[in-house]
KELUM-441174 format. One record per residue: residue in one letter; x, y negated, z negated of N, C-alpha, C in turn. Coordinates in steps of 0.2 Angstrom, whole numbers, padded with zeros to 4 digits, always signed. Atoms other than C-alpha are relative to their C-alpha. Layout:
aXYZXYZXYZ ...
***
This chain:
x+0004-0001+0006+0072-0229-0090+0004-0003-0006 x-0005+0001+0007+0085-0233-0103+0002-0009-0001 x+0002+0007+0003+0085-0250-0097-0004-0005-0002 x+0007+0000+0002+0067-0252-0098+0001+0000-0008 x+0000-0005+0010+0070-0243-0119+0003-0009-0001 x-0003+0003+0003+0083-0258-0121-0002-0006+0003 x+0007+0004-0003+0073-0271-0113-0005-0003-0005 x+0005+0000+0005+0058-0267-0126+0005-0001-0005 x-0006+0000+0007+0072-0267-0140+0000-0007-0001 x-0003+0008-0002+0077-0285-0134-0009-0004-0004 x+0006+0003+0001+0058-0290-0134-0001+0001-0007 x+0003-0003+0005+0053-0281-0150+0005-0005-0005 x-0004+0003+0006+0069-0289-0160-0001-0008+0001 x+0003+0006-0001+0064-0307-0151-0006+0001-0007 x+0004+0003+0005+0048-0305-0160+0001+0001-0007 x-0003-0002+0007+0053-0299-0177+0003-0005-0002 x-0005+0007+0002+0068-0315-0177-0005-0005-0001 x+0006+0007+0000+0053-0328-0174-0006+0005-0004 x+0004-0001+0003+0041-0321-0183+0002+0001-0008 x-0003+0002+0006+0053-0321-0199+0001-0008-0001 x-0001+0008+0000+0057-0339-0193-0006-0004-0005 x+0006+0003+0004+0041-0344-0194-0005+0001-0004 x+0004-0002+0005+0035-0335-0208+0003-0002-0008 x-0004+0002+0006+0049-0342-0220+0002-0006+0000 x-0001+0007+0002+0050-0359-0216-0002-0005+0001 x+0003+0006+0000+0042-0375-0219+0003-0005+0001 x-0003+0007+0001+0043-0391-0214-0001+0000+0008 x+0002+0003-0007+0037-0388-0193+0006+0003+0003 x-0006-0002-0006+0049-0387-0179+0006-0002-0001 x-0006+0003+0001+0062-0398-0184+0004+0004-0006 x-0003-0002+0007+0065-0390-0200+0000+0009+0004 x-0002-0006-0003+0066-0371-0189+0006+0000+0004 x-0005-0001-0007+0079-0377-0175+0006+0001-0005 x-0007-0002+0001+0094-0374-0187-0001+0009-0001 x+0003-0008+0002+0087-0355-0194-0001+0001+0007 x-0001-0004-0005+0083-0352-0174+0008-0001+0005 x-0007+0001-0004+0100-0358-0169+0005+0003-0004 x-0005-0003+0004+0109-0348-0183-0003+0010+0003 x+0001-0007-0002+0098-0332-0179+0002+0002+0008 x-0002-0001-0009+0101-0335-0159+0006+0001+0001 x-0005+0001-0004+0118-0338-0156+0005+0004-0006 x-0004-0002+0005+0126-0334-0173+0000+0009-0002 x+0001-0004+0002+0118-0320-0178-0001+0009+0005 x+0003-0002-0004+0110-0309-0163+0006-0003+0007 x-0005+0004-0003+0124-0320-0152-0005+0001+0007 x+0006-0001-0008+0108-0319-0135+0001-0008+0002 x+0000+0004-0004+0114-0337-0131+0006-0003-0005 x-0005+0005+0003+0127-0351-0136-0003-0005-0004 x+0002+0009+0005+0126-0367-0147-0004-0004+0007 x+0004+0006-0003+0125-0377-0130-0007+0003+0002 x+0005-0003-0002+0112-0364-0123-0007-0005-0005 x+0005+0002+0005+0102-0371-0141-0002-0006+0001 x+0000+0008+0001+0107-0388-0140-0005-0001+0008 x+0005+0002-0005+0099-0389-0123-0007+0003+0002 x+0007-0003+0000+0084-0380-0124-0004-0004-0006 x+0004+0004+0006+0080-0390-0140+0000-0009+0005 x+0000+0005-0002+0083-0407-0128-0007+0000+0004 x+0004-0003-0005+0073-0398-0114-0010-0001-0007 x+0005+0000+0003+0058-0393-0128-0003-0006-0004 x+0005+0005+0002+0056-0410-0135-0003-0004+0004 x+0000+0006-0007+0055-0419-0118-0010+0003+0003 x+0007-0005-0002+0039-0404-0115-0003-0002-0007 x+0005+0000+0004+0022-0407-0122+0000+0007-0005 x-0001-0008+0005+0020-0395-0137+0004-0001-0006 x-0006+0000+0007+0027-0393-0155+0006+0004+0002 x-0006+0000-0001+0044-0391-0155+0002+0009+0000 x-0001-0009-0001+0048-0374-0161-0006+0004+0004 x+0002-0006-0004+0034-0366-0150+0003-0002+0006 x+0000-0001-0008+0042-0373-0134+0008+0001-0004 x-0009-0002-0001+0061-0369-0141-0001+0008-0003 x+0001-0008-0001+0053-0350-0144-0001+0000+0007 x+0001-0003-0005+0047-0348-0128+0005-0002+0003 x-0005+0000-0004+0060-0356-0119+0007+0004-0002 x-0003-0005+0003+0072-0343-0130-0001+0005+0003 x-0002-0006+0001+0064-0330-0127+0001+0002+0009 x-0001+0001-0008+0064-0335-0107+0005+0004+0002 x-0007+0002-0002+0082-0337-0106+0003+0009-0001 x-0003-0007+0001+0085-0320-0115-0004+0007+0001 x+0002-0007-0003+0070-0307-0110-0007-0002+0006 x+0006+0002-0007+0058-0317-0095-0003-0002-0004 x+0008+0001+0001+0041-0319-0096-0001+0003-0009 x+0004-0001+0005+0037-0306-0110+0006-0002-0007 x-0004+0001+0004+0052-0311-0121-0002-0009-0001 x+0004+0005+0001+0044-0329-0120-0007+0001-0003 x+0006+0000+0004+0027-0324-0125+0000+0005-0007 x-0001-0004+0007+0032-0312-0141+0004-0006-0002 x-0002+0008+0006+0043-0326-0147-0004-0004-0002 x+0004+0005+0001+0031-0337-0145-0007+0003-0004 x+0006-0006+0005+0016-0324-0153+0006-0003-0008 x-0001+0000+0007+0029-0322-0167+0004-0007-0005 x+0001+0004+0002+0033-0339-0171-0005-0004-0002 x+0006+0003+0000+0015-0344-0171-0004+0003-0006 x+0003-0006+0002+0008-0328-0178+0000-0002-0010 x+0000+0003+0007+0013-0333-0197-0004-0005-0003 x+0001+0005+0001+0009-0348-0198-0008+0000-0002 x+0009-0002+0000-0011-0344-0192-0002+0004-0005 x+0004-0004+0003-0012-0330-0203+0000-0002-0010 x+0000+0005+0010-0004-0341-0221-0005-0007+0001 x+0007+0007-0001-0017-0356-0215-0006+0003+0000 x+0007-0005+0002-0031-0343-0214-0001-0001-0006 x+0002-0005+0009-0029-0336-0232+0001-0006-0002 x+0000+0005+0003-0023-0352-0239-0005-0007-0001 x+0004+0006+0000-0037-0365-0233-0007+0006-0003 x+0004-0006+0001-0049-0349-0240+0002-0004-0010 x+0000+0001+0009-0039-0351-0259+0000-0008-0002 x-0002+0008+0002-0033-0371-0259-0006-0003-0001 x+0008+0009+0002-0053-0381-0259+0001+0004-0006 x+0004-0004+0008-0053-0368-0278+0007-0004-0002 x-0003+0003+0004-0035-0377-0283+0005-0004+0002 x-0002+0006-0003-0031-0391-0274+0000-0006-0006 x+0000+0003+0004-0034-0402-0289+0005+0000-0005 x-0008-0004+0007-0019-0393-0302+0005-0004+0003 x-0006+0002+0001-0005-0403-0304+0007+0004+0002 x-0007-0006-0003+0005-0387-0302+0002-0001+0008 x-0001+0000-0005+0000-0386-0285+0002-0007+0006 x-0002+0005-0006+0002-0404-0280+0008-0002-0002 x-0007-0002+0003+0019-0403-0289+0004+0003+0005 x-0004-0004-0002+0024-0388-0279+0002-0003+0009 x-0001+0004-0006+0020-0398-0263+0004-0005+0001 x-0006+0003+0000+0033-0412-0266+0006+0004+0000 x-0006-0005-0001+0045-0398-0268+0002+0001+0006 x-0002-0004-0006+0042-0392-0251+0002-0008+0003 x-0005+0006-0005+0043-0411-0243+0008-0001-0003 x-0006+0002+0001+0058-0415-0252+0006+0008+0004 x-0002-0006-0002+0066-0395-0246+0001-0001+0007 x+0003-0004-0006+0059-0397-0228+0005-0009+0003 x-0003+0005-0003+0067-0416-0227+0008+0000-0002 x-0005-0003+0001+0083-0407-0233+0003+0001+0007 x-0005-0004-0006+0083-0394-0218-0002-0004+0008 x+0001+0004-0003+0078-0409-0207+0006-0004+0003 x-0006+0008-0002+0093-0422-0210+0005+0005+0001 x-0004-0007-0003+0103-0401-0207+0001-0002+0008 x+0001-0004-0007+0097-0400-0192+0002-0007+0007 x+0000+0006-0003+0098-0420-0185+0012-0001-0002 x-0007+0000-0001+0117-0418-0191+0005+0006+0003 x-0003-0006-0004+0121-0401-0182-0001-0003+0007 x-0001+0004-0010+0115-0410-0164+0005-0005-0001 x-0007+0004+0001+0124-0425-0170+0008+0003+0001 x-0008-0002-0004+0141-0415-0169+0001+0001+0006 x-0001-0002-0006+0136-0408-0153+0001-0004+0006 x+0003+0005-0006+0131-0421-0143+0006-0004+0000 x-0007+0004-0002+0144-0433-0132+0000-0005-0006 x+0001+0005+0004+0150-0446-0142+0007-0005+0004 x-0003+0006-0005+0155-0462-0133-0005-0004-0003 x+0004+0007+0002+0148-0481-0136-0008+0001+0003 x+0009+0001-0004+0132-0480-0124-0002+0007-0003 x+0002-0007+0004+0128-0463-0131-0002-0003-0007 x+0003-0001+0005+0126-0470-0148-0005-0008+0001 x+0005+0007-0003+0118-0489-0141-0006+0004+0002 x+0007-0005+0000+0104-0477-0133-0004+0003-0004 x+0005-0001+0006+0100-0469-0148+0000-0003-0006 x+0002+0005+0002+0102-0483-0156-0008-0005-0001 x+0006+0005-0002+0089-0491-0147-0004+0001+0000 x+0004-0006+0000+0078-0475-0146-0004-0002-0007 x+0003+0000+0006+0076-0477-0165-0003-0006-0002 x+0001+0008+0003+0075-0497-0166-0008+0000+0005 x+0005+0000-0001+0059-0495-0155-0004+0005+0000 x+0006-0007+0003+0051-0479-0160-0002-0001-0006 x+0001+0003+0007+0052-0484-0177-0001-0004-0003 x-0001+0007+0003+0055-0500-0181-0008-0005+0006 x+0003+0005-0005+0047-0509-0165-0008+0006+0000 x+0005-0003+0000+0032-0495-0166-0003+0001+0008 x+0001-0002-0006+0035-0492-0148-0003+0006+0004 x+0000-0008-0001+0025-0476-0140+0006+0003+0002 x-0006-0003+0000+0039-0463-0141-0001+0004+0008 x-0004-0002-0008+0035-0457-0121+0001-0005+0003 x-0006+0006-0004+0039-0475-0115+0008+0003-0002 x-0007-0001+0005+0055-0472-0126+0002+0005+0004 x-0003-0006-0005+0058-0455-0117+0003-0002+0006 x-0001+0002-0006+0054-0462-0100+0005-0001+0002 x-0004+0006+0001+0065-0476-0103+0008+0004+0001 
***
């Protein structure tokens, strides 16, 4: 029974973490993977850095936005099945319910200045916690010559060469 109680506990504080997640930050998956790897490992300690680092390799390789397959596979790792599906409820759950209301008020003040103003704000913040987040893997990840020629190369035909990014995977 008691470990049923702390079981629910585990789940309930999974949702509550991802559902602050994604209710406080902007900018997508990219822009969450530091805030989920500071509340996972740092904070709540339910998994390691590498645990993150490979779970965010794992989730981009899998169809899906980023942060709902590095929620589910979270809450996998740390409470099964239903610890999977409440992370992924409460990473999700925000987002639906501030896209609701907001495409409700935005067609009455989409035109104000203010509001197209506030939205540069947010790109510029969200490519902030973005080149965060691309320098924390960087630490972590091997670092040898072919390690960096790979994603090297990665980037020179994903970007440059406008190559589709699953051949690049594949590859």
């Amino acid at each position: 029974m008691n470990e049923r109680k702390n079981k629910l506990s585990v789940i309930l504080q999974l949702f509550v973490t991802f559902f602050k997640i994604g209710a406080f930050t902007f900018g997508g998956g990219y822009a969450m993977i530091p805030l989920i790897q500071k509340e996972v490992c740092e904070n709540k300690k339910w998994l390691t850095d590498e645990d993150i680092l490979e779970i965010v390799a794992i989730a981009e390789s899998t169809p899906g936005p980023i942060a709902i397959n590095t929620a589910t596979f979270v809450g996998y790792r740390t409470a099964g099945f239903f610890g999977a599906f409440f992370c992924t409820l409460g990473v999700v759950l925000p987002s639906f319910l501030i896209i609701t209301v907001i495409s409700y008020i935005l067609s009455e003040f989409r035109e104000l200045k203010a509001v197209q103003y506030a939205f540069f704000g947010i790109r510029a913040g969200v490519l902030a916690l973005i080149v965060k987040a691309l320098w924390s893997m960087y630490k972590q990840c091997p670092k040898n010559p072919i390690s960096y020629i790979i994603a090297a190369l990665a980037f020179i035909l994903a970007a440059v060469l406008d190559v589709n990014v699953l051949i690049v995977i594949i590859s």
